[in-house]
N, C-alpha and C positions, 0 to 999 in steps of 0.2 A: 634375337629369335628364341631363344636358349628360357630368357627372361618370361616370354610370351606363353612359351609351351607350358611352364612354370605358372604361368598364372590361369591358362586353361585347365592343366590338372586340377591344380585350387580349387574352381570354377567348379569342375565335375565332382570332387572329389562334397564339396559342399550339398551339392545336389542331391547325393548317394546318400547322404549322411541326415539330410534334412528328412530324404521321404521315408529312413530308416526308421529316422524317430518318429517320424508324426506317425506312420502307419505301427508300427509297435503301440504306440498309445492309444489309437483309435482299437486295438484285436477286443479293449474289453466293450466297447460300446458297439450294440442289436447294429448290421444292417438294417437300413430301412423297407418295409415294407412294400412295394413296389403299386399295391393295388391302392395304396390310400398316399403313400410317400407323397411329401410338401416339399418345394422349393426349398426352403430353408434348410431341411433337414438333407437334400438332397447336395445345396451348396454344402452342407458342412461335411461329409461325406468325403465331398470331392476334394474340399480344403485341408481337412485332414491327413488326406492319404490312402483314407479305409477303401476306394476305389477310384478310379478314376473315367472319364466321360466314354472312353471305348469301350469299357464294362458295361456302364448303363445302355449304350447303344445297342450292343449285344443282347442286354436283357429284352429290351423293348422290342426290338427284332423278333425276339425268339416267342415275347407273349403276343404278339402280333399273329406268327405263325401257328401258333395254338389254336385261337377261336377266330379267326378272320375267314379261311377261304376253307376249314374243315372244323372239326366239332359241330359248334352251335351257330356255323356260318353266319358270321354278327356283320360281314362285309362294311366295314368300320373306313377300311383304308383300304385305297386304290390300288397305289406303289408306296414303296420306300424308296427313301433318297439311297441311289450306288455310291456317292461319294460322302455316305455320312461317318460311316468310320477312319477315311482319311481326316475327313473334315476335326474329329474326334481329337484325335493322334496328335492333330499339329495343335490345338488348344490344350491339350494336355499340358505338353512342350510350354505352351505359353504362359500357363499357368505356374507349372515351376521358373521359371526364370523373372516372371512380371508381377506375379499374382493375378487374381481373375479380376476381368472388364468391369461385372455386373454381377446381379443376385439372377443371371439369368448366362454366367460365362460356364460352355459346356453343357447346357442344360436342353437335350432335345422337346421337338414344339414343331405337334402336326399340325401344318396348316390345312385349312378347306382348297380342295382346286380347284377353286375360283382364282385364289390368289396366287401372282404370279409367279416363278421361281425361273434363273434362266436355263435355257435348253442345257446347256454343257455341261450341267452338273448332271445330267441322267436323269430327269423327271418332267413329264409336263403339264401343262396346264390348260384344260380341257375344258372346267365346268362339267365333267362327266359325257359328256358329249363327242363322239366318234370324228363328228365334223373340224374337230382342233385335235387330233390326235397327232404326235411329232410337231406340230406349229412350234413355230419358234417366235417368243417373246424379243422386242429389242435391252431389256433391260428385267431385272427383278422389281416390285411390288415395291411401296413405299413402304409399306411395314415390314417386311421381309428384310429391306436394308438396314431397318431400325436394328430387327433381330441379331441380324450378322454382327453390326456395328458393337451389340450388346454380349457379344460370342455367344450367341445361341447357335446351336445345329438343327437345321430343317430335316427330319426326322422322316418325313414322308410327308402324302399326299392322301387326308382323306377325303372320304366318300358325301355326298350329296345326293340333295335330290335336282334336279336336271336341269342347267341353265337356272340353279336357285331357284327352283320351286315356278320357275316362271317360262312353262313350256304348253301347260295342256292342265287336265284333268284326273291327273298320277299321284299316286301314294305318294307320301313322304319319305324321304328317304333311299329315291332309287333313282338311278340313273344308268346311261346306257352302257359305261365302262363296269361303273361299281356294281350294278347288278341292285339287288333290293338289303341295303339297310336295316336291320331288326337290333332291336331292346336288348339290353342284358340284363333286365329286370322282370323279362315274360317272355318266353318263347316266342317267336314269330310278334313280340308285341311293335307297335307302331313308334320307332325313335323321335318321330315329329323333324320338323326339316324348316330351311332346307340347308342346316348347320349339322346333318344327322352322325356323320358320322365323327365329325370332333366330338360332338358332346358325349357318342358313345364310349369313343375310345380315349377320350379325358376319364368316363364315371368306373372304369373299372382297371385304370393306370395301363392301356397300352403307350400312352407317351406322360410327358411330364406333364405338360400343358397342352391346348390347343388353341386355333385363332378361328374363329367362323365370321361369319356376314349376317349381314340383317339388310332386308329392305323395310319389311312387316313380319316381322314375327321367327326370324331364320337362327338369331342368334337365342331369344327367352322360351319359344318353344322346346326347341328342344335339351336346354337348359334343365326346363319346367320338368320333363316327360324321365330324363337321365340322370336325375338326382346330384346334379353338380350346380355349380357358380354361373350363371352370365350375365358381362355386362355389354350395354347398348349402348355404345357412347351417341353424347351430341354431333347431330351429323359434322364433319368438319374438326371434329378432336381427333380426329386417325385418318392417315393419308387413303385412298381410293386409287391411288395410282396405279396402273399397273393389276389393279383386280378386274375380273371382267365382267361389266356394269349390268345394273337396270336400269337403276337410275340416280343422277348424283344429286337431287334434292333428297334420297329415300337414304340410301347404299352408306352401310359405317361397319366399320370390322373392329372385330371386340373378341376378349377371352372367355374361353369356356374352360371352367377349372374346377379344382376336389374343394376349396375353400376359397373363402371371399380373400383371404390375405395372400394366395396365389395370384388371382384374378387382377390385384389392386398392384402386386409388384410388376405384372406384364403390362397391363396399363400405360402405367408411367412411364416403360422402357418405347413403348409402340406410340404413344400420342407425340403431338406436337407439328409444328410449321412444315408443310413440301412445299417446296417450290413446283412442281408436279401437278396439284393440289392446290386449286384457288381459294377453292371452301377454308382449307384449314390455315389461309391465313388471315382467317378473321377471327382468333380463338385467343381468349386470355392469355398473357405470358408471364411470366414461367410457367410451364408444366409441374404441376402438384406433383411431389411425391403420395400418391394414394395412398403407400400402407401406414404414412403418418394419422389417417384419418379412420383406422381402426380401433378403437376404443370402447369398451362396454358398456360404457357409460353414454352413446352418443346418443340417444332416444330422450335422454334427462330432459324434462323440461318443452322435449319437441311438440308440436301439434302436424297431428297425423292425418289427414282425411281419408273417408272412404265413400268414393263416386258410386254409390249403389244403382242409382239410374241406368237401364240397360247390361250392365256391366254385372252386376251380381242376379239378373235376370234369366234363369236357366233357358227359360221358353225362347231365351235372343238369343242367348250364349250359345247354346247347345249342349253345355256340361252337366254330367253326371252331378245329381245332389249333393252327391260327399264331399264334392271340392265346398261349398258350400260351409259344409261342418266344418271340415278344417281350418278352414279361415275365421271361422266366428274365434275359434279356441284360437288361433293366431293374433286377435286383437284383441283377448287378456292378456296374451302373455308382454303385446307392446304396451299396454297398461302398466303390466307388473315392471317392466326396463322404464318406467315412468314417461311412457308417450302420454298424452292429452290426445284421446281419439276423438278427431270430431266427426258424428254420425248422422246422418249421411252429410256429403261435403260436393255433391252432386255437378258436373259439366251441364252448362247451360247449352253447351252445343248436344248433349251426348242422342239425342236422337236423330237430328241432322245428321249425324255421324255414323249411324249404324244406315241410314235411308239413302245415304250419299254413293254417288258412283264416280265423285273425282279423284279421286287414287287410282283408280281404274282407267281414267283417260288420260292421267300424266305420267304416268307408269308405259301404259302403251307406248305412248307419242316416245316417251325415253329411249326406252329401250332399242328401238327401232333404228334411232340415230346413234344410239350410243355402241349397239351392240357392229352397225356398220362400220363402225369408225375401230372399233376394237380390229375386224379384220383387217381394215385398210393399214393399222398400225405396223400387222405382224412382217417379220422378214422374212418367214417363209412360212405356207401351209400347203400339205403336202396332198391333202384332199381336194382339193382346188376351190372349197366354197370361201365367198366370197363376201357373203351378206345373208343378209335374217331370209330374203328368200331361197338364198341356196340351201340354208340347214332344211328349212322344210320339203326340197325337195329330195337333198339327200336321207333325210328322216325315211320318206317314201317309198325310196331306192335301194333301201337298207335296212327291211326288217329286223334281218335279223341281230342285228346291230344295235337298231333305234328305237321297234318297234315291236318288238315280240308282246303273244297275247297276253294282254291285259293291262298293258301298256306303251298302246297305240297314240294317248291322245296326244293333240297338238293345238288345240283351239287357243290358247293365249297368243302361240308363236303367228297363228292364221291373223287374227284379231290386232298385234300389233301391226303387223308387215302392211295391213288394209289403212294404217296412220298416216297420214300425209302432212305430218312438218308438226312447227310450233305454230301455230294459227289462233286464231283469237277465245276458241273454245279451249285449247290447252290453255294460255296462259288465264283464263277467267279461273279454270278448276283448280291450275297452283295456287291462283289465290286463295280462294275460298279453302283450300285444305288447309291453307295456314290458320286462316281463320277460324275453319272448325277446332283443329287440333291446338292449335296456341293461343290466339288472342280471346275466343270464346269459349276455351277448352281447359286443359292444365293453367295455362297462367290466369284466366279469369276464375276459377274454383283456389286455387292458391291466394290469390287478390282477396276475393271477396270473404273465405273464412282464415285469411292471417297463418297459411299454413305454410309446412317445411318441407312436405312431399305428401302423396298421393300413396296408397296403399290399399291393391288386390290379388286375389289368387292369378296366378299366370295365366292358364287356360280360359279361353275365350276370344272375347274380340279387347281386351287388354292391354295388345302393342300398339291396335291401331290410333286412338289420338297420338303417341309419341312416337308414331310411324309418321304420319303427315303433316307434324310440327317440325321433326328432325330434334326431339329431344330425348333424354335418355329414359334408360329402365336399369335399372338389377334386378337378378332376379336369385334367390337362395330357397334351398329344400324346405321343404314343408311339410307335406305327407306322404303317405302311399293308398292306392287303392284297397278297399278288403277286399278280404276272401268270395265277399258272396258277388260283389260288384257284377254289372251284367255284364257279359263279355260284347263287344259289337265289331265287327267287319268294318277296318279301313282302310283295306285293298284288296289286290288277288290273293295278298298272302302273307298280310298283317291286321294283328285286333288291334284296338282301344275304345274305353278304356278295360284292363286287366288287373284281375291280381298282384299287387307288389309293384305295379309301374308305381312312377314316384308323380306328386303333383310339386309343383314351384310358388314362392311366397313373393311378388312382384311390386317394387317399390319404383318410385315415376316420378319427376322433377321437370323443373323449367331447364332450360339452357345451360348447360356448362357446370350441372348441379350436380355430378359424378359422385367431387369427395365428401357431399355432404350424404349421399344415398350409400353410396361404400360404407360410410359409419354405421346406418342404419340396417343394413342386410348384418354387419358382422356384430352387431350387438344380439342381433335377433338370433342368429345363426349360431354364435359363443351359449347362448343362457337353452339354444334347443338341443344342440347335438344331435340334428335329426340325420342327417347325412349316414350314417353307420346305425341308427337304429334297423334298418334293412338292408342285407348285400343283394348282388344280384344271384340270379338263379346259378346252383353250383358247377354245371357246364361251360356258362359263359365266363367264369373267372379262370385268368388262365394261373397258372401254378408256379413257371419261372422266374425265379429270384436271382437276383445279383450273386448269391454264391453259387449258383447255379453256373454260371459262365465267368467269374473267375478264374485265372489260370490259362484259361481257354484260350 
C-alpha cells in the first residue's frame, strides 16, 4: 500500500510539474484571438497549458451572452449545452494523463438543432420548432458520436430556420424557439439559412466550430452570406442518423468554419461508415485525411469550368450584378494559382433544371414519411404531436409560439402532408433529378470538357444541380457587398443584399470529389485573404477574451 501511495504521489507530483512548465513557457506566446482563433492554434493552447477547455468554454459562454439575446440580438444560438463545462473538466483530466484524442479533443462545436444530442445532457432537439420541445431522442446523432468519440464538447444548440427552411414561406433564418436570425455583417441583414445560425456564430467566433445541414442550399448559403468555410459533403460521406430529415436522398451535414483548414480537419473527424446509415455505407474507404489535401499549389495545372448557362444569369438567378464582378476578378486570380479556365463549360441539363419541379415532389413525398417516422422514433414527446399533421395543427393552435406576425406561413408543411407514399410519379422525379443533376449535369460537363471541378459564385440557384445529384460543394469568401448596393427587403425584419454582407466563391465536383475541391477553396482562399479584409459591424463583435475568464 505504502508502495502504491508512493507512486500516486509520483504520479501527481509529475502532473503539477509538467503543467508548471508548459504553462510558464507558453506566458510568452499572444493568447489566441477568439473572433478569428483556428483549431490549430487553439489545440496548441490547450496542449500547452496557456489554457485549458473550461476557459474556452467560459469564453464562448460569455461572447455568446454578449450579442445573442441583447446588443445587436444576432439570436445565433438557441441554448447552450448545462453540462458543457463538466463535460470540459473531465477532458481536461484526460488530456493531462493521456494526451488529447484528436485535433478536435476539448475543442467546443455548435451544432444546428436539427441534429440530435441526447435529452440528459440538458439540451434538445427541436428543429426550432415548439412541437419537439423536451422530446427525447433514443440516442445521439451519428455525427455527434463521431464528435464525442473525437473529445469534442457540444457547445450548444444553434439557431435555424424552421424544420430547415422546409415549413412555409419564411425568412431565413427564424424559427419558432430561436426567434429571427440576423447577419453580423449588417444590421438586421439576412444570415441565409437554413444553416443560419452556425454560420453566424462560426463567422464571428461564438464557438470554435460549427456543424449545419444541407438539403439545397442550408449549409453554402449561408456560408456564402457569413463570410466563413462550407462544405457540402457527398450525400452518404456523413451519417444522417439521428438528425431530423427531409429527405435522405437530399440531407448531408457538413462544417461551417473561419478557414478551409478548419472545415477539412472536422471533416475527417465526422465522415465515414454508420451502421445507422445505409447511404454512407457505399462511400470510399478509408476516410481521407482532408487537411492533407490543403496545398497552394492545388489549382497547378487544373482545368476549372464555369457553367455560365442560367447560372451566371442575373434575370434566373436573382443576384445583384456585383456578385457578377466578383467572380469575373475570381477567375484571374484561379488563372494566376495556374487553373486552365474553361469558359463557358456549360450543363447540358441546366435549363431542365431551373424549369424542373422534381425536387419539389421528392422532397414532399420525403419529408412526410420521414418526418413521421422521426416522431414514431422518439421516447417521449411531451407535446403530444405525433406526425406532419399534428405540427400543423399545433402551428395553428399556437400562435404565439409558431405563428406570430409575419411569420404565419405553413404551405410546404400543407403541401407535403397532402403526399400520399412513394407512388410512381415520386419515384419517375428521383429519377430524372439524378439525371438532371449528375448524369446530364456536373458529371456530363466534367466529361465532356476534361475537367476537375465546376466553379461559381455561391448565390443563386448554384446548390441546386449538387442538391439533386447528392454531390458535393465548398464554398470559401469572396467578396462583400458596397456601399452603394441597393438595399432590398427579405422579411419582416431582414434585408439582402446590404452593405458589407459577404458574398461566397462556390466550387462543385462529382461524387466523393471533397479532397480534391478542399484543395481548391484553400489555394484560392491562401493567395486572397479575403476573409478579414472586412469584420463584422462593431456591435455584433463581442469583446470576451480568454483572459477575460481566466482565473474565473
Amino acid at each position: 500500500m505504502a508502495s502504491l501511495i508512493h507512486l500516486v504521489t509520483w504520479i501527481c507530483a509529475g502532473l503539477v510539474f509538467s503543467r508548471s512548465f508548459l504553462a510558464s513557457a507558453a506566458i510568452t506566446t499572444p493568447l489566441p484571438d477568439l473572433y478569428e482563433a483556428s483549431l490549430t492554434e487553439l489545440q496548441a493552447g490547450l496542449t500547452s497549458g496557456q489554457f485549458n477547455s473550461v476557459n474556452l468554454i467560459k469564453a464562448y459562454f460569455a461572447r455568446i451572452e454578449e450579442v445573442n439575446l441583447q446588443g445587436p440580438l444576432l439570436r445565433a444560438v438557441i441554448e447552450t449545452n448545462p453540462s458543457a463545462l463538466d463535460e470540459a473538466a473531465v477532458l481536461d483530466n484526460e488530456r493531462l494523463l493521456y494526451g488529447p484524442r484528436s485535433a478536435l479533443h476539448g475543442i467546443p462545436v455548435l451544432v444546428k438543432d436539427n441534429i440530435g444530442t441526447v435529452a440528459f445532457e440538458g439540451m434538445n432537439t427541436t428543429a426550432g420548432s415548439y412541437t419537439l420541445f423536451k422530446s427525447i431522442i433514443p440516442e445521439d446523432a451519428g455525427v455527434v458520436k463521431k464528435l464525442r468519440q473525437a473529445g469534442a464538447i457540444i457547445l450548444g444548440k444553434a439557431n435555424l430556420s424552421e424544420w430547415a427552411h422546409f415549413r412555409g414561406n419564411l425568412a431565413s433564418g427564424w424559427s419558432g424557439r430561436g426567434g429571427q436570425c440576423t447577419n453580423a455583417y449588417y444590421p438586421n441583414g439576412d444570415p441565409c439559412g437554413s444553416s443560419s445560425g452556425s454560420a453566424v456564430a462560426s463567422s464571428i467566433g461564438l464557438t470554435a466550430v460549427a456543424l449545419g445541414t444541407e438539403t439545397d442550399g442550408s449549409i453554402i448559403c449561408p456560408a456564402n452570406q457569413n463570410n466563413i468555410v462550407g462544405i457540402k459533403p457527398t450525400v452518404g460521406l456523413t451519417s444522417r442518423a439521428g438528425v431530423i430529415p427531409i429527405s435522405e436522398h437530399q440531407d448531408t451535414v457538413g462544417p461551417l468554419a473561419r478557414s478551409m483548414s478548419d472545415a477539412a480537419i472536422v471533416l475527417s473527424i465526422i465522415a465515414g461508415p454508420d451502421p445507422n446509415d445505409n447511404f454512407t455505407l457505399a462511400q470510399p474507404t478509408p476516410v481521407p485525411d482532408y487537411a492533407m489535401a490543403l496545398s497552394n499549389s492545388s489549382l497547378v495545372g487544373k482545368r476549372i469550368g464555369v457553367p455560365r448557362a442560367v447560372f451566371l444569369n442575373d434575370s434566373m438567378t436573382g443576384n445583384d450584378p456585383y456578385v457578377n464582378v466578383v467572380f469575373e476578378q475570381a477567375l484571374e486570380t484561379l488563372k494566376e494559382l495556374g487553373a486552365t479556365i474553361v469558359d463557358p463549360a456549360d450543363l447540358p441539363s441546366a435549363y431542365e433544371i431551373y424549369n424542373s419541379n422534381n425536387e419539389t415532389v421528392v422532397l414532399d413525398t420525403d419529408f412526410k414519411v420521414q418526418l413521421n417516422a422521426w416522431f414514431d422514433s422518439l421516447v417521449a414527446n411531451p407535446s403530444g404531436v405525433a406526425s406532419l399533421a399534428d405540427v400543423i395543427t399545433f402551428d395553428n393552435a399556437n400562435p404565439a409560439l409558431e405563428e406570430p406576425p409575419g411569420y404565419t406561413g405553413q404551405s410546404i408543411l400543407v403541401e407535403s402532408e397532402a403526399t400520399t407514399g412513394f407512388n410512381a410519379s415520386y419515384y419517375q422525379s428521383l429519377a430524372f433529378d439524378k439525371e438532371l443533376g449528375a448524369t446530364r449535369g456536373i458529371d456530363a460537363a466534367l466529361q465532356a470538357y476534361s475537367l476537375d471541378a465546376l466553379v461559381l459564385p455561391a448565390p443563386g440557384y448554384t446548390t441546386v444541380p449538387a442538391a439533386i445529384a447528392g454531390y458535393p460543394i465548398i464554398t470559401v469568401p469572396l467578396g462583400f457587398y458596397p456601399d452603394n448596393v441597393t438595399i432590398v427587403s427579405a422579411g419582416p425584419n431582414t434585408v439582402y443584399p446590404a452593405p458589407g454582407i459577404p458574398i461566397g466563391l462556390s466550387f462543385l465536383g462529382t461524387a466523393w470529389s471533397e479532397y480534391k475541391l478542399i484543395g481548391f477553396g484553400y489555394a484560392y482562399e491562401q493567395r486572397t485573404q479575403t476573409r478579414l479584409q472586412h469584420l463584422a459591424y462593431p456591435a455584433a463583435i463581442p469583446t470576451t477574451q480568454l483572459v477575460d475568464v481566466m482565473g474565473s
